[in-house]
C-alpha positions in Angstrom: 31.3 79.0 -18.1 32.6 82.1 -19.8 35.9 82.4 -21.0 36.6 85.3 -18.5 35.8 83.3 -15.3 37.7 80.4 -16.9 40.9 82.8 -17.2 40.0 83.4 -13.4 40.7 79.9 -12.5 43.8 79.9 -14.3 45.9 83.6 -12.7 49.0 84.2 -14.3 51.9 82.7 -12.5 49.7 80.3 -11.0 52.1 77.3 -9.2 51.6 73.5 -10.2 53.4 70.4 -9.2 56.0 69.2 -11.7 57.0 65.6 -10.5 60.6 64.0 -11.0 60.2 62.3 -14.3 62.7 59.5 -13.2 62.5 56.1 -14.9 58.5 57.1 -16.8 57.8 58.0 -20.0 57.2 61.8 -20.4 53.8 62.7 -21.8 51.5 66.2 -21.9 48.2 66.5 -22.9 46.0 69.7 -23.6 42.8 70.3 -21.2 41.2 72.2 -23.4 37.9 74.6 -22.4 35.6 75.5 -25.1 33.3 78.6 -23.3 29.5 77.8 -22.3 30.5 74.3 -23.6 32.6 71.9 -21.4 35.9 70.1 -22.0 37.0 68.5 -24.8 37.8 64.3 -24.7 38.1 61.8 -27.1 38.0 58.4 -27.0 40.8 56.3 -28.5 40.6 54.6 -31.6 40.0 50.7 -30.5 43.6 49.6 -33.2 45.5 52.1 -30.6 47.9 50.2 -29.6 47.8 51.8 -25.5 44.6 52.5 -24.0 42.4 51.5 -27.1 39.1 52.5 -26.7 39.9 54.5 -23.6 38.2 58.3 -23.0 41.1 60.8 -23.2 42.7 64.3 -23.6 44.2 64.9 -26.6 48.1 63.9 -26.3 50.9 61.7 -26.0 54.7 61.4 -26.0 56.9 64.8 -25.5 58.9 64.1 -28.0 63.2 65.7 -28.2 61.8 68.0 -31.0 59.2 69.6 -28.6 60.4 73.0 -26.8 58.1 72.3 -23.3 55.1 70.0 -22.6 53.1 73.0 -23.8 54.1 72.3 -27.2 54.1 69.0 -27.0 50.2 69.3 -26.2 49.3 71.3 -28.8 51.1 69.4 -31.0 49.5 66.4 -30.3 46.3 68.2 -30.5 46.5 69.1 -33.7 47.5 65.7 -34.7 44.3 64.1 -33.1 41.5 66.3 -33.0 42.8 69.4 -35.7 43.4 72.0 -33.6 45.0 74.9 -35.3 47.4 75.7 -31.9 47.0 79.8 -32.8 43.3 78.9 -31.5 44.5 77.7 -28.5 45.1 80.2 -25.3 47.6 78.4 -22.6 46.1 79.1 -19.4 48.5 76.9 -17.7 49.1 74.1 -15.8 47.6 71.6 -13.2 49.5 69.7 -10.7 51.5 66.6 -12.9 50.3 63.2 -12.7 52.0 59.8 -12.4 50.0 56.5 -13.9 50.5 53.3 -13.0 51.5 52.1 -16.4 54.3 54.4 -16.4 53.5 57.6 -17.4 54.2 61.1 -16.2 51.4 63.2 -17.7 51.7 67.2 -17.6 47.8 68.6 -18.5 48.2 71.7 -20.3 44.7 74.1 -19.6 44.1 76.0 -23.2 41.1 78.5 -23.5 39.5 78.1 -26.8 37.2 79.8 -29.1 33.1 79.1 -28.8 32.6 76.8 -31.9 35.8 76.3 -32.3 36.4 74.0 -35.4 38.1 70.3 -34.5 38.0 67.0 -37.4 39.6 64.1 -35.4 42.2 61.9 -36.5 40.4 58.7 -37.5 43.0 56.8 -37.3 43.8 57.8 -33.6 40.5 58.8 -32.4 36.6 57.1 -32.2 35.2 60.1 -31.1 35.6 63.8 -29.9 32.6 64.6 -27.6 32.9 67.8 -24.5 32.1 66.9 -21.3 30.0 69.7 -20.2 31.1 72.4 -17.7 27.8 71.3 -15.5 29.3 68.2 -14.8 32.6 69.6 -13.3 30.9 72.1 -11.3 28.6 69.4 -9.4 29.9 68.8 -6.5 28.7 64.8 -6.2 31.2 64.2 -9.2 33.4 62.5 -9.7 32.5 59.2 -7.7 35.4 56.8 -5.8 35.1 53.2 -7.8 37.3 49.8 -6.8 38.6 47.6 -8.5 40.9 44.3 -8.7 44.2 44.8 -11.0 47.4 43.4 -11.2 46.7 41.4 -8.5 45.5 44.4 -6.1 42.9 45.9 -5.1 42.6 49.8 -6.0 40.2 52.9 -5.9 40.1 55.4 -8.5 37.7 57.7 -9.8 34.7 57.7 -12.2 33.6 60.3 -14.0 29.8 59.5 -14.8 28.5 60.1 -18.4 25.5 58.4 -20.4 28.0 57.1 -23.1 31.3 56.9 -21.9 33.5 55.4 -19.0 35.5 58.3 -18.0 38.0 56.7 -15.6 42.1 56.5 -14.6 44.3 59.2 -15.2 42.2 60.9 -17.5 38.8 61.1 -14.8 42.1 62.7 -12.1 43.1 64.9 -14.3 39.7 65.7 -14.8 39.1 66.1 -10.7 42.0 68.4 -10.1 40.3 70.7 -13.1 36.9 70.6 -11.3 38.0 71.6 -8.0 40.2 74.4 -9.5 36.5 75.2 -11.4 34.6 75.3 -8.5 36.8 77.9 -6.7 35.2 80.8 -9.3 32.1 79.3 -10.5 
């Protein structure tokens, strides 16, 4: 996708669903679109002490210090995967999600350049791979999965890929980006 069409699906002013944060743990990670390339994930280092090992968007806690989730993304971005935050272009905002394990994630849509330069965090992050815009636009993705947990038995979506498990927040996230997608594509 080009980064016109991608600024399409992203209007200014455009309206998103900002959940009461309650009793959960604020987090904001950054969606970030490279042009004619796909999304950008990582998975998590496997000595994380959360989601080890897990597929991901670049983020993590909003912390007091941070003026709006927006700068709490690119923050953490820069941390994990070295992105200088004057590369990135805020687009805006999808719709807030709520995990299960207690966290309110706001995904933050940033437009950045083609070859764009990123070194991730070794520490934090495996690997830094983009799930390709071809994927998102296909309408027989994701795919509805169940599961047993906590006692319970749950559906949630899959995202499928040849070397990762793209599931949980991060393959919703990932849903609510695609349909937005597919509306200009």
């Amino acid at each position: 996708m080009k980064a016109q069409t991608l600024r399409q699906a992203f209007p200014s002013g455009l309206a998103y669903k900002n959940v009461d944060v309650g009793r959960l743990r604020p987090s904001a990670v950054l969606v970030a679109l490279e042009p004619g390339r796909g999304v950008w994930l990582t998975r998590r280092s496997t000595r994380m002490a959360e989601h080890a090992g897990q597929v991901s968007f670049p983020g993590g806690k909003i912390e007091m210090s941070d003026a709006s989730p927006e700068a709490a993304a690119l923050r953490e971005a820069q941390e994990e995967i070295g992105l200088d935050p004057a590369q990135a272009e805020i687009l805006g905002r999808l719709n807030d999600h709520v995990t299960g394990t207690g966290f309110h994630i706001a995904p933050v849509v940033a437009l950045l350049p083609e070859n764009v330069a990123l070194l991730p965090e070794t520490e934090e992050v495996e690997e830094l791979f983009a799930l390709p815009f071809s994927a998102l636009l296909n309408p027989d993705f994701p795919v509805r999965r169940k599961a047993v947990w906590r006692g319970g038995a749950r559906e949630f979506w899959v995202w499928p890929h040849e070397d990762h498990v793209i599931w949980g927040a991060t393959a919703e996230i990932l849903r609510r980006l695609a349909l937005r997608l597919r509306e200009v594509a």
